[in-house]
C-alpha positions in Angstrom: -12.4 39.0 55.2 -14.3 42.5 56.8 -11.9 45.0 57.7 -10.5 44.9 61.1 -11.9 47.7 63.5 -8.2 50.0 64.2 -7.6 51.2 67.5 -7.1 55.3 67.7 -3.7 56.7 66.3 -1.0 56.6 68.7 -0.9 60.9 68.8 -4.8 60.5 70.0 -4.4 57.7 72.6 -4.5 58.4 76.2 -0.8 57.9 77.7 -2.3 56.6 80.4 -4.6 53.7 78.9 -6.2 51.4 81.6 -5.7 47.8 80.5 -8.2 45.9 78.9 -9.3 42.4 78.5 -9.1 40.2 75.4 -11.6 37.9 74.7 -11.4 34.9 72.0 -13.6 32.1 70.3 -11.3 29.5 69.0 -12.3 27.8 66.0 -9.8 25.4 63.0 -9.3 28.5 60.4 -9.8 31.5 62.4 -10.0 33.4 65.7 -12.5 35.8 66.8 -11.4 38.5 69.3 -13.5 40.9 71.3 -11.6 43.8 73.5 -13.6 44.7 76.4 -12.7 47.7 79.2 -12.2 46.0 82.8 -15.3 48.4 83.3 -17.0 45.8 80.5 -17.5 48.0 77.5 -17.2 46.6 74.1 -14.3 48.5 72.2 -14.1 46.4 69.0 -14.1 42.6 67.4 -12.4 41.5 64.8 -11.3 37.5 62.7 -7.9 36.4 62.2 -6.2 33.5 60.5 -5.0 30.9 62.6 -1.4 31.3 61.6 1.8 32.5 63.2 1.1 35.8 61.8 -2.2 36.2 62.9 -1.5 35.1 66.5 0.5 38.6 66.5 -1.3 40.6 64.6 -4.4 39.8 67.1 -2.4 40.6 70.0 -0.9 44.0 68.6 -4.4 44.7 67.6 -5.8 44.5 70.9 -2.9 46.0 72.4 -3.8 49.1 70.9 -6.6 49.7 72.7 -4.3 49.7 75.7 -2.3 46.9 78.3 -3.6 43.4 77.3 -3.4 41.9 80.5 -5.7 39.1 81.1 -7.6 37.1 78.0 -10.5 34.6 78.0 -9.8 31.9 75.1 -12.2 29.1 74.3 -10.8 25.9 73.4 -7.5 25.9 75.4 -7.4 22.2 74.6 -7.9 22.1 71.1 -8.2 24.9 68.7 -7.0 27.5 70.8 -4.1 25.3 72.3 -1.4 27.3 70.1 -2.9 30.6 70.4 -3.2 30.3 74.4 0.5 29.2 74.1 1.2 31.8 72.0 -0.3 34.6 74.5 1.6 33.1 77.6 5.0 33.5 76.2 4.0 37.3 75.4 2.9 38.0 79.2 -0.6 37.6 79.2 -2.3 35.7 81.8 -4.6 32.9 80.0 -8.0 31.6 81.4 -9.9 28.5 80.0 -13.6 29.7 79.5 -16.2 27.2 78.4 -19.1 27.7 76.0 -22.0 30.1 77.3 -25.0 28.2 78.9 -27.6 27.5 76.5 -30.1 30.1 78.3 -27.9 32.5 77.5 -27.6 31.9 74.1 -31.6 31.8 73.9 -31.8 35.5 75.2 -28.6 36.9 73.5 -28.0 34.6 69.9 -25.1 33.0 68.6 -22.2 34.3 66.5 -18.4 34.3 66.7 -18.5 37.8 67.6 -21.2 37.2 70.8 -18.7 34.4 72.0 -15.9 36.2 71.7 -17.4 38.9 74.2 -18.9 36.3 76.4 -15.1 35.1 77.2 -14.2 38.4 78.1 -17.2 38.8 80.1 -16.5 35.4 81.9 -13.3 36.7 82.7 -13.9 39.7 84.2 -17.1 38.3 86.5 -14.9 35.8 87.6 -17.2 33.0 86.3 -14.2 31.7 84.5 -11.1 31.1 86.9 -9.3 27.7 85.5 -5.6 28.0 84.0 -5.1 26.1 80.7 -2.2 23.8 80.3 0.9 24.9 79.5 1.7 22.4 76.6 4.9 23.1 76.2 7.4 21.2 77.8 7.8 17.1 78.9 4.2 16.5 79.8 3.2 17.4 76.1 5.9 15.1 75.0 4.5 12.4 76.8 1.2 12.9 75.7 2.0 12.5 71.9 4.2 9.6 72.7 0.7 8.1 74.4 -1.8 9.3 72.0 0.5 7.2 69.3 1.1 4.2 71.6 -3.2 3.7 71.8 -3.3 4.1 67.7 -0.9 1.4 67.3 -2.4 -0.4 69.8 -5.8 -0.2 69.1 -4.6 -0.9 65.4 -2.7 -4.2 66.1 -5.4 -5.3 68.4 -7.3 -5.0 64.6 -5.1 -6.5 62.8 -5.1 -9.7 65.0 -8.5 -10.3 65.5 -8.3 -10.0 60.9 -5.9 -12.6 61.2 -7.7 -14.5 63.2 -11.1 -14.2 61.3 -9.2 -15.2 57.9 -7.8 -18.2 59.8 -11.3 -19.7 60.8 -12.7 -20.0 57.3 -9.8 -21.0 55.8 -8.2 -24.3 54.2 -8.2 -26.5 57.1 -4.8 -28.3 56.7 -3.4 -24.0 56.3 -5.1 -23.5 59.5 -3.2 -26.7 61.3 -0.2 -25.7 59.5 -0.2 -22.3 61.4 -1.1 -23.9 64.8 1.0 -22.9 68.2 0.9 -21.9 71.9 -0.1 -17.9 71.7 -0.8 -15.0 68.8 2.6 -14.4 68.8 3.5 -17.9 67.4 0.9 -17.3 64.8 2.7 -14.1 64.0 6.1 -15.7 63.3 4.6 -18.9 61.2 2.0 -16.5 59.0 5.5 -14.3 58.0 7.3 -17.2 57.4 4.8 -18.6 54.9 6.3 -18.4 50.9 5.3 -15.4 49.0 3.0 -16.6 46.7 1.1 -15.1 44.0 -3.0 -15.0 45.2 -5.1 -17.1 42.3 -7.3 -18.9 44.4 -8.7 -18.2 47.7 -6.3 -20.3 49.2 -2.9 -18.4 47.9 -5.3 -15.1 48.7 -5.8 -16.0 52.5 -1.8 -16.9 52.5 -1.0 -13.8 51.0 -3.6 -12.2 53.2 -2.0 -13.5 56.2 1.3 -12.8 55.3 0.9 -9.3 55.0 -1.5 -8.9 58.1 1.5 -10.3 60.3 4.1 -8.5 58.8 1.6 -5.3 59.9 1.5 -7.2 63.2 5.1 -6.9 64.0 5.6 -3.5 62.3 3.5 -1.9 65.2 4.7 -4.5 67.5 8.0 -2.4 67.4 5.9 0.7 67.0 4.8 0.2 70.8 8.0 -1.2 72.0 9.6 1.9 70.8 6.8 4.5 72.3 7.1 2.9 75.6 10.6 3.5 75.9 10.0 7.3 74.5 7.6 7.4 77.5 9.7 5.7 80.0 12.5 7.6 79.7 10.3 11.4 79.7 9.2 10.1 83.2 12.5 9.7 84.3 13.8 12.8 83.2 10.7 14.3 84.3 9.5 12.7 87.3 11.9 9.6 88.5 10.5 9.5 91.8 7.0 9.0 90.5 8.2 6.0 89.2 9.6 4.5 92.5 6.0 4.5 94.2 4.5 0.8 94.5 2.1 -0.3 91.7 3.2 3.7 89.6 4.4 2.0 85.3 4.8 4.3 82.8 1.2 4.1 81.5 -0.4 5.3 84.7 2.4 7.8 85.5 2.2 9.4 81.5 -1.7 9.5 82.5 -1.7 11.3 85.8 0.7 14.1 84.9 -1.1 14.8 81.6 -4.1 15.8 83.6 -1.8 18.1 85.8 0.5 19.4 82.4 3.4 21.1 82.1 2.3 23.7 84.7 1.0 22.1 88.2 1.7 25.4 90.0 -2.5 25.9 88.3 -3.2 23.2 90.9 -4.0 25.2 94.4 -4.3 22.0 96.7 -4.0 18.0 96.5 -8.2 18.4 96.9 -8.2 19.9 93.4 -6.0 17.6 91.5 -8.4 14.7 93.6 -11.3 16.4 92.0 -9.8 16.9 88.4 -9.8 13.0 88.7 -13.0 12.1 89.6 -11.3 10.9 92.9 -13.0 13.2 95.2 -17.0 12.5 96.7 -19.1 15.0 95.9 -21.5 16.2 98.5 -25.5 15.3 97.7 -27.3 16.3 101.2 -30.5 17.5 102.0 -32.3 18.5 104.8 -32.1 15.4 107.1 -30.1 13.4 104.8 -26.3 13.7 104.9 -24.5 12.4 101.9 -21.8 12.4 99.5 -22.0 10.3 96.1 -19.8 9.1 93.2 -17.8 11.6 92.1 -18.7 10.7 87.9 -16.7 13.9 86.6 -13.0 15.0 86.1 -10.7 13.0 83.5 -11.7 9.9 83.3 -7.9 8.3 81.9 -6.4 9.8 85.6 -9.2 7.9 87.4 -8.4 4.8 85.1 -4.9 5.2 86.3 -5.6 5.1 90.2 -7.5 2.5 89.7 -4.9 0.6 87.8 -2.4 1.6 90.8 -5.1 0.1 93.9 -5.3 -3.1 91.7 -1.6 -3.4 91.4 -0.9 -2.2 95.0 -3.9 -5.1 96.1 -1.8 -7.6 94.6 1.5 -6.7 96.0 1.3 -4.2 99.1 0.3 -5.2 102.2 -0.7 -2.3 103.7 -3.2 -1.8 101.2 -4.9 -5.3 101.8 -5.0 -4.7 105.1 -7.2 -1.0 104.9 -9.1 -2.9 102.0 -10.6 -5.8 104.8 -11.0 -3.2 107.2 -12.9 -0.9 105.4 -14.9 -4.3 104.4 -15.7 -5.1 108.0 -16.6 -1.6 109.1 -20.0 -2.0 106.4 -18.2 -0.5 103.4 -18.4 -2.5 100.1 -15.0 -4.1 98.0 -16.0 -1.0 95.2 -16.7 1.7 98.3 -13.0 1.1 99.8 -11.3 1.1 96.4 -13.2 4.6 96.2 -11.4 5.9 99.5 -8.0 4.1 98.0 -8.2 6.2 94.7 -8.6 9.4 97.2 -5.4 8.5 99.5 -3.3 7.7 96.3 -3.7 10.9 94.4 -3.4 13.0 98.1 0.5 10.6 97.9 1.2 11.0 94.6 0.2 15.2 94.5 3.5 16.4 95.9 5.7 14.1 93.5 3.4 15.7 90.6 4.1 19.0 91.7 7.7 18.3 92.6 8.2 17.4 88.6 6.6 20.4 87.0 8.5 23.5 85.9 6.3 26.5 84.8 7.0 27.6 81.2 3.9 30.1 81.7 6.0 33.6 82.0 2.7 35.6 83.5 3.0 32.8 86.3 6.5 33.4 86.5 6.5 37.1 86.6 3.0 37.0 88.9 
């Protein structure tokens, strides 16, 4: 690894050091840094490990060039998740910065070092406003607990449709043997069947089966058991999110993963809209006034209004009743469940922000 540029001895440092801003390009193994002045001179770059120990020998490296009080790290989601956390609980204000624009990669190159800069840069234009995450508190719990739930299942929806497969090209009178009402029928009867050693392809698709159902149940439990993880965050978390008509788990878990751990990052309910891809997006010109589909924001918050209009259809009657009017003013069945998905995030904003409890201590101190 090159040697890491030193800021001047503390005899020869001005008392009176202006602060300066902190720059990082995130990647699996290592960190970049870059140290600019708020006046946007480069003072120094250097790599460190990704580790606990390099997370604080980066900061007290660019500390030394004076007060670190704003950086610009890349990644906040990912590879820089831990190091933006990191950085929070030591005072410094943390901004998301995305990659630079390919045009400016054309004029200026690519390395870690350039990138690293370019963050700092973003920062300091004000190109680069957004507050990561906090990812440290109930909201990240919930979002492992989810991320495990859609492995298992995605992985028993697999294992069924095996099951299934083996079952069609079976021995017929083992495939009548194993008939019943439902998959989980199936489930029970292929456990049940004697463990038998496989020597011909019959024994084999017994075994076969066996085995697939036994994996079947295993992360039938799996789910059951990362439900109630997720249920009882929520409740702890958010309880009254929970009371709202057509709100589960799933669809609560989703929306306050897009807002984390820190909502106070949200400035209005039109911003959490728009971080759903529930808000139009203006497309006028000249003559023509118009807004269109709003295709952006997280997509899983967006599938989760939806979820809540389709449930709140079935059951709530005020929402049938705005759905047919919206119909007979001109609007289409897909247009009003647009202009739903807008009024449910604008109700559900103040519960989401009513839940969260800043763990960011530059927000806290601000």
């Amino acid at each position: 690894m090159p040697s890491i540029p030193q800021p001047p001895p503390s005899g020869q440092r001005d008392t009176g050091a202006q602060d300066v801003v902190l720059g990082v390009d995130t990647h699996k193994d290592i960190h970049v840094a870059a140290v600019l002045t708020v006046l946007g001179m480069v003072l120094a770059s250097a790599t460190f490990p990704t580790t606990a120990a390099g997370y604080r020998r980066l900061l007290a490296w660019a500390r030394g060039f004076g007060p670190v009080g704003e950086a610009g790290v890349e990644c906040t989601g990912s590879y820089g998740k831990a190091l933006a956390r990191y950085l929070r609980a030591e005072g410094v204000k943390v901004t998301e910065v995305n990659s630079p624009d390919k045009a400016t990669r054309r004029r200026r190159g690519k390395t870690d070092a350039i990138d690293a800069e370019g963050a700092a840069r973003a920062v300091l234009s004000g190109r680069a406003t957004t507050t990561p995450k906090a990812g440290d508190g109930p909201v990240e719990m919930a979002r492992m607990f989810k991320l495990a739930k859609a492995s298992a299942i995605k992985s028993r929806t697999q294992a069924i449709n095996q099951l299934k497969s083996i079952l069609v090209s079976t021995d017929p009178e083992l495939r009548e043997s194993l008939a019943g009402p439902g998959y989980k029928s199936l489930v029970r009867r292929c456990v049940a069947l004697a463990a038998t050693a496989p020597t011909t392809a019959t024994t084999a698709a017994v075994y076969t089966l066996r085995l697939l159902a036994q994996r079947i149940q295993h992360l039938s439990t799996e789910i059951l058991q990362l439900e109630a993880q997720i249920t009882a965050v929520i409740a702890a978390h958010a309880p009254k999110l929970l009371q709202r008509v057509g709100v589960g788990p799933d669809s609560a878990a989703a929306l306050l993963i897009t807002i984390g751990d820190n909502p106070e990052r949200m400035a209005s309910e039109a911003s959490f809209a728009a971080l759903c891809g529930a808000s139009p997006v203006e497309a006028s010109s000249g003559k023509t006034q118009r807004r269109r589909l709003n295709r952006g924001g997280d997509r899983q918050a967006n599938a989760a209004l939806y979820r809540i209009i389709l449930t709140r259809l079935r059951w709530d009657l005020h929402t049938r009743a705005y759905l047919d009017r919206r119909i007979t003013e001109g609007k289409s069945r897909r247009e009003a469940i647009r202009c739903l998905k807008r009024y449910v995030a604008r109700e559900l904003y103040p519960l989401l922000q009513a839940a969260g409890t800043s763990t960011d201590p530059a927000a806290a101190t601000a």
